[in-house]
BATORDREN-942977 format. One record per residue: residue number from 1; x, y, z of N, C-alpha, C in turn. Coordinates in Angstrom, 2 decimals. Layout:
BEGIN
NUM/X/Y/Z/X/Y/Z/X/Y/Z .
...
% end
This chain:
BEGIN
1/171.80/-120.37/71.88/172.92/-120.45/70.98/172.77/-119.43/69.87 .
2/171.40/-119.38/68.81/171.64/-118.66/68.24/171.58/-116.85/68.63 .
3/171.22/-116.75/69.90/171.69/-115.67/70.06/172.86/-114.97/70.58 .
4/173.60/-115.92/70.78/175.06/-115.71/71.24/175.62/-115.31/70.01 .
5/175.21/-116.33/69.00/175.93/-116.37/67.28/176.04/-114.89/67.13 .
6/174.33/-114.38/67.01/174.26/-113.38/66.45/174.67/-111.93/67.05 .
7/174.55/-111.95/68.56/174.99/-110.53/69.46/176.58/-110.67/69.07 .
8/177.26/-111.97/69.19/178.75/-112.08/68.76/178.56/-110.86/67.39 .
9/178.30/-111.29/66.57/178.13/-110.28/65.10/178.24/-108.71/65.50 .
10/178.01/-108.45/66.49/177.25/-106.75/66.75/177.71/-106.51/67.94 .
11/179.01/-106.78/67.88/179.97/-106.54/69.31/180.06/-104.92/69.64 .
12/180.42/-104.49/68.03/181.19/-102.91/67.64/179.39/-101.74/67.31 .
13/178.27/-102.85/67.24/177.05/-102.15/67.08/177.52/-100.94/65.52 .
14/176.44/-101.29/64.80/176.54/-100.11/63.82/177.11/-100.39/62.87 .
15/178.01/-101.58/62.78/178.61/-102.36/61.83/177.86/-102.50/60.63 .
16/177.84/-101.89/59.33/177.41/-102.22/57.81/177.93/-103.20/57.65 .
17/177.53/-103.87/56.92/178.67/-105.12/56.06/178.73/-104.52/54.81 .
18/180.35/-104.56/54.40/180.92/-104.09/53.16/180.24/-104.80/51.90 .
19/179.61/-105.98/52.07/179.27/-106.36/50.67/177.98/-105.41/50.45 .
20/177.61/-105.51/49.01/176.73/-104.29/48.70/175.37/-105.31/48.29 .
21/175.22/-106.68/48.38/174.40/-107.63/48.57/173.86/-107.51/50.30 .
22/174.71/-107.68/50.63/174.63/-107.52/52.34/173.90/-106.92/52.83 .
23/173.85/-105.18/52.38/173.48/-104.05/52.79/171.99/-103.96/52.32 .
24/171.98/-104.33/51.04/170.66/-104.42/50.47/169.20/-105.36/50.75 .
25/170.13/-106.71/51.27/169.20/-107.59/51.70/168.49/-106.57/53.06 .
26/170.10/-106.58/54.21/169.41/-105.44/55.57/168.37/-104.65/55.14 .
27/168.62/-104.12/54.09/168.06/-102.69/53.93/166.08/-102.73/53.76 .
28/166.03/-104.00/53.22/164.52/-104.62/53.28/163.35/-104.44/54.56 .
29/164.35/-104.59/55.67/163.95/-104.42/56.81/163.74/-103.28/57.77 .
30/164.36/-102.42/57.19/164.69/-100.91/57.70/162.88/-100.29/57.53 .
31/163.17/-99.49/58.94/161.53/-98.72/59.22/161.17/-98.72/60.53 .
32/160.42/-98.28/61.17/159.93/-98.09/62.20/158.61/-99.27/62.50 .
33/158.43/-100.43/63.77/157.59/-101.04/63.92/156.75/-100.87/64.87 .
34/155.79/-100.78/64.89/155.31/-100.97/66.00/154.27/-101.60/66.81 .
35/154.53/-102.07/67.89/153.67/-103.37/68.55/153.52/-103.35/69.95 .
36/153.04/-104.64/70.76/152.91/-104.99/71.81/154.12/-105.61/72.49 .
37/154.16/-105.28/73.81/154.89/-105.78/74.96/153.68/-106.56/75.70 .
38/154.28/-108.04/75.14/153.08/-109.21/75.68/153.64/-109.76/77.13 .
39/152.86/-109.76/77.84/153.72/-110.93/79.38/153.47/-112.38/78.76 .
40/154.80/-113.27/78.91/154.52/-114.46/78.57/154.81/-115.18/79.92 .
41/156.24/-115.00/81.37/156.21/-115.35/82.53/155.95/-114.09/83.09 .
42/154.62/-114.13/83.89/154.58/-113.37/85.07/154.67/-113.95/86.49 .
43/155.55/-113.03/87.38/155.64/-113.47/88.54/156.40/-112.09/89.37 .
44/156.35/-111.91/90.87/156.51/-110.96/91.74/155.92/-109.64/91.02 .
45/156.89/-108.53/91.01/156.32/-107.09/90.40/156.13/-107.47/88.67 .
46/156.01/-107.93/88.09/156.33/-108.10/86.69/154.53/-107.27/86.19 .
47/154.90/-106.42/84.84/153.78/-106.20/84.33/152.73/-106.90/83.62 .
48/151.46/-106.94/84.31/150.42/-108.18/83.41/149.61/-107.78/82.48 .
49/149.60/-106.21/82.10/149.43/-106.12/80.97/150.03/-105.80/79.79 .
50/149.48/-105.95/78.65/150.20/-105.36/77.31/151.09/-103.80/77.29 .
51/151.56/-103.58/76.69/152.12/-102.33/76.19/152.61/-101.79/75.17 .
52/152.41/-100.13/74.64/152.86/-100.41/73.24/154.42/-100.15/73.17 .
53/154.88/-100.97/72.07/156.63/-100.52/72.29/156.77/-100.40/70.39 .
54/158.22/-99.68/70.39/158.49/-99.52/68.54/159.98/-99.97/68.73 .
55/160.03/-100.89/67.71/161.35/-101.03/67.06/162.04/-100.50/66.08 .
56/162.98/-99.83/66.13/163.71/-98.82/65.00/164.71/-100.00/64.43 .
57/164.34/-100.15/62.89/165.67/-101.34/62.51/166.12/-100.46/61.32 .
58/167.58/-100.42/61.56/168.52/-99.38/60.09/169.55/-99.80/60.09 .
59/170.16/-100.36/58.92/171.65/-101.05/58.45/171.80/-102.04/59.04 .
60/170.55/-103.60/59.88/170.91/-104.28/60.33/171.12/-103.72/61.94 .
61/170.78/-102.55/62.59/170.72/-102.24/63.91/169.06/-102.56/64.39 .
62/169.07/-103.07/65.04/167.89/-103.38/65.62/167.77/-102.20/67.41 .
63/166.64/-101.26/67.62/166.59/-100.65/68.85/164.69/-100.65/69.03 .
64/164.61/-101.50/70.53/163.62/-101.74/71.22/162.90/-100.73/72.12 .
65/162.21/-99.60/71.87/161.95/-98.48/72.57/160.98/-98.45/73.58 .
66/160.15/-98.12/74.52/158.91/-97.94/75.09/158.43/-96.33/74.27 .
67/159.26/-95.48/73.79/159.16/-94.07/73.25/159.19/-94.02/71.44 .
68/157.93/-94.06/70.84/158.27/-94.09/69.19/159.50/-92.72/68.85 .
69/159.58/-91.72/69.82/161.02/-90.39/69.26/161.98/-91.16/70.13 .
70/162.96/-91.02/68.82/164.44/-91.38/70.06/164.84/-90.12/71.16 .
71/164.55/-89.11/70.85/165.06/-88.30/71.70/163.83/-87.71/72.82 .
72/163.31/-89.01/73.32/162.11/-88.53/73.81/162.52/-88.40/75.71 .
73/162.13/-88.70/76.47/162.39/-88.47/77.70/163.38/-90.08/78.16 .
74/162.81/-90.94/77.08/163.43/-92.29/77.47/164.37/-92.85/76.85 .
75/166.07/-92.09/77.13/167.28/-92.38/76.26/167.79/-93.27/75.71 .
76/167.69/-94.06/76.82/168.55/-95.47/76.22/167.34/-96.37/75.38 .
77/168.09/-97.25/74.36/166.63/-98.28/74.12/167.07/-99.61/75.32 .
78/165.33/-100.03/75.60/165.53/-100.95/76.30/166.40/-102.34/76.00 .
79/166.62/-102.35/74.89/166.94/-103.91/74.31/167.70/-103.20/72.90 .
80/168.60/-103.75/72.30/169.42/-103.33/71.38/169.91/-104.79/70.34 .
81/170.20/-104.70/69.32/171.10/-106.10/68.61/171.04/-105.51/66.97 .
82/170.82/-106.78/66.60/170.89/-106.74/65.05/170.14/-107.83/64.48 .
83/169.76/-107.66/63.11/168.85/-108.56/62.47/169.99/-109.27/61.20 .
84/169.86/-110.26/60.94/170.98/-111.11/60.35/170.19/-110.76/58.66 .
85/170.65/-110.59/57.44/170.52/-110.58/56.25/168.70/-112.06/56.21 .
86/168.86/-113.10/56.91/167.77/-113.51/56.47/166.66/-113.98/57.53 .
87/166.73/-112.57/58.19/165.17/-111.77/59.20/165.72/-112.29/60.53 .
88/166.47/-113.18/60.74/166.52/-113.42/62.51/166.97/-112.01/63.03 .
89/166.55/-112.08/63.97/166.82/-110.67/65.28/167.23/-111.41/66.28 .
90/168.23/-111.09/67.00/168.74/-111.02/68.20/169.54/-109.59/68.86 .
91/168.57/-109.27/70.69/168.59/-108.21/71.00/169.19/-108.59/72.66 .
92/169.89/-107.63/73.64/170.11/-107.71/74.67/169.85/-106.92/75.43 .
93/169.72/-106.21/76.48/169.59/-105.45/77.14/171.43/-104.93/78.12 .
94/171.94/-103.73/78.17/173.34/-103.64/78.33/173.02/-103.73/79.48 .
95/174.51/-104.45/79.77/174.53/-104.75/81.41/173.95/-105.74/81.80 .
96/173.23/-106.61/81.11/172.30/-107.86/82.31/172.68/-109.22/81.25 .
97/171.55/-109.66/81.56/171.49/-111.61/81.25/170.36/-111.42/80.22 .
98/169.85/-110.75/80.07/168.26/-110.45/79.06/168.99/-110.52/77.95 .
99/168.34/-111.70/77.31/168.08/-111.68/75.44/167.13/-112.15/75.20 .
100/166.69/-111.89/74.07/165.33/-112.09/72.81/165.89/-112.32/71.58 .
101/164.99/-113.02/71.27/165.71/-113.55/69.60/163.90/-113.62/68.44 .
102/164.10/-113.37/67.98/163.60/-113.80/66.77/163.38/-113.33/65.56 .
103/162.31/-113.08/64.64/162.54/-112.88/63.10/161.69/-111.53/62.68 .
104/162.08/-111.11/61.42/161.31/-110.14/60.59/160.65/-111.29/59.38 .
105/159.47/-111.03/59.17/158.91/-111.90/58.22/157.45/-110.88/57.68 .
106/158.28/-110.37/56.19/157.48/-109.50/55.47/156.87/-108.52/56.22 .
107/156.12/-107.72/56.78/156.70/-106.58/57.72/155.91/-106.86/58.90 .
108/155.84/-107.95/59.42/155.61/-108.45/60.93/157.24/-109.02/61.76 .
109/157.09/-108.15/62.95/158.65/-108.45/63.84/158.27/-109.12/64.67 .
110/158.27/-109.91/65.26/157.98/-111.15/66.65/159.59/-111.47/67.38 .
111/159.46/-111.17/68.88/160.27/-111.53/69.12/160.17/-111.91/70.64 .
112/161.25/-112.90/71.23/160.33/-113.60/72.43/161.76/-113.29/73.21 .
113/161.96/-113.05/74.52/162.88/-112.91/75.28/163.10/-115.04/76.02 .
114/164.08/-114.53/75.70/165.41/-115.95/76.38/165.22/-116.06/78.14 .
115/164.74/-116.87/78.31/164.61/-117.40/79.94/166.31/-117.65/80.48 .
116/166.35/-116.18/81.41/167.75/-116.62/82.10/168.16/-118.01/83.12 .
117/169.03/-117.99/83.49/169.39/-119.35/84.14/167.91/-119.45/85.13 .
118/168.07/-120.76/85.53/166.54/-121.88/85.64/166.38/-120.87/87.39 .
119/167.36/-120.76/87.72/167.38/-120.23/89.81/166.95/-118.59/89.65 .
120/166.66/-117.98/88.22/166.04/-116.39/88.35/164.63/-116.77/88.26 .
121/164.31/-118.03/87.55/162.55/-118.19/87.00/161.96/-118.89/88.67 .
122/162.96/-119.95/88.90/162.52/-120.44/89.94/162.31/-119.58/91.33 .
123/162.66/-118.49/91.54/162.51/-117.52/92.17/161.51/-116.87/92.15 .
124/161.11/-116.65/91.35/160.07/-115.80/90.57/160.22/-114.18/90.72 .
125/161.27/-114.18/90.33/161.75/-112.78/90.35/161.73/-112.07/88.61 .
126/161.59/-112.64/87.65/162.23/-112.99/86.53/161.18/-112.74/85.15 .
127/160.67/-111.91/84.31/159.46/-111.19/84.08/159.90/-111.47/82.45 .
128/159.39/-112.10/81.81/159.98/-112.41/80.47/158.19/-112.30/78.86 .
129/158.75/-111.49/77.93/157.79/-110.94/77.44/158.28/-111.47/75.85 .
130/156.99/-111.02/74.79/157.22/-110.95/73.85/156.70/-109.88/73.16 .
131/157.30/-109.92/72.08/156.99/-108.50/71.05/156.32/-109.05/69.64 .
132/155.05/-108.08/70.02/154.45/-108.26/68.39/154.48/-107.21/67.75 .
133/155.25/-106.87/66.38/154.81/-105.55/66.04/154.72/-105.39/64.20 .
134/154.20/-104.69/63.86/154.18/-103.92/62.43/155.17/-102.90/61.64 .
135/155.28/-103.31/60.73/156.39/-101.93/60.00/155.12/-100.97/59.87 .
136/155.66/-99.99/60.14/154.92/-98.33/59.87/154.74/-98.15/58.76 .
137/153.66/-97.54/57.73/153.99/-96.98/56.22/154.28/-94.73/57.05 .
138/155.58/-94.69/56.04/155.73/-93.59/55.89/156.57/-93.47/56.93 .
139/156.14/-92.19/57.54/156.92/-91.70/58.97/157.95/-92.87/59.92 .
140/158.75/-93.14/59.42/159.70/-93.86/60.07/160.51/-93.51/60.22 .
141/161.14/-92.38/60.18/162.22/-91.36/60.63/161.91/-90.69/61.90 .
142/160.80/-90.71/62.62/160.33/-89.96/63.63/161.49/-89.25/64.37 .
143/161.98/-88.45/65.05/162.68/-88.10/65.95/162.01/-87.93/67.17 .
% end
């Protein structure tokens, strides 16, 4: 549910909010993170170990990378959303059933991906992870 709430919010992506309270709370969160890609269900091809991944968060855009440069060989971000004024994150992946939800809390990001309907897990087709990561000091503009 609450990630329906919140991807609802970030239909148009990129959306500021006009209040200038709004912007400022977002703006707390803004920086480059970076962390682990944890396996929490493994099953069939799914990866069993860690990996490092960075989250770029600016104006309330939240982008999930495997590449710390955006313009690196790996275009799209894997997972995309927005972080709500008081730290929740919710992210999707375009095109599928994949969401993750969770929080910014003082500059640690945690976030756990949403188990799709019960007949993808029961399959075991269905590879579901979490993210631990750090705000960067400095260089958070990387290209």
């Amino acid at each position: 549910m609450l990630v329906s709430c919140l991807l609802a919010g970030c239909a148009g992506g990129g959306a500021t909010p006009p209040d200038p309270a709004a912007r400022q709370a977002l703006a707390r969160f803004d920086g480059l993170y970076q962390g682990q890609q944890i396996p929490s269900v493994v099953g069939g091809n799914c990866r069993t170990q860690s990996r490092t991944v960075w989250f770029r968060v600016r104006d309330g855009d939240v982008e999930l990378r495997s590449s710390r440069r955006r313009h690196s060989a790996v275009q799209r971000p894997i997972m995309a959303g927005r972080v709500r004024p008081d730290g929740e994150i919710a992210l999707n992946r375009d095109g599928s059933d994949r969401f993750a939800a969770g929080q910014i809390v003082g500059n640690r990001l945690t976030v756990t991906e949403v188990p799709p309907a019960v007949g993808a897990l029961a399959s075991g087709t269905t590879c579901l992870y979490r993210y631990e990561a750090e705000r960067q000091q400095g260089d958070d503009e990387a290209e």
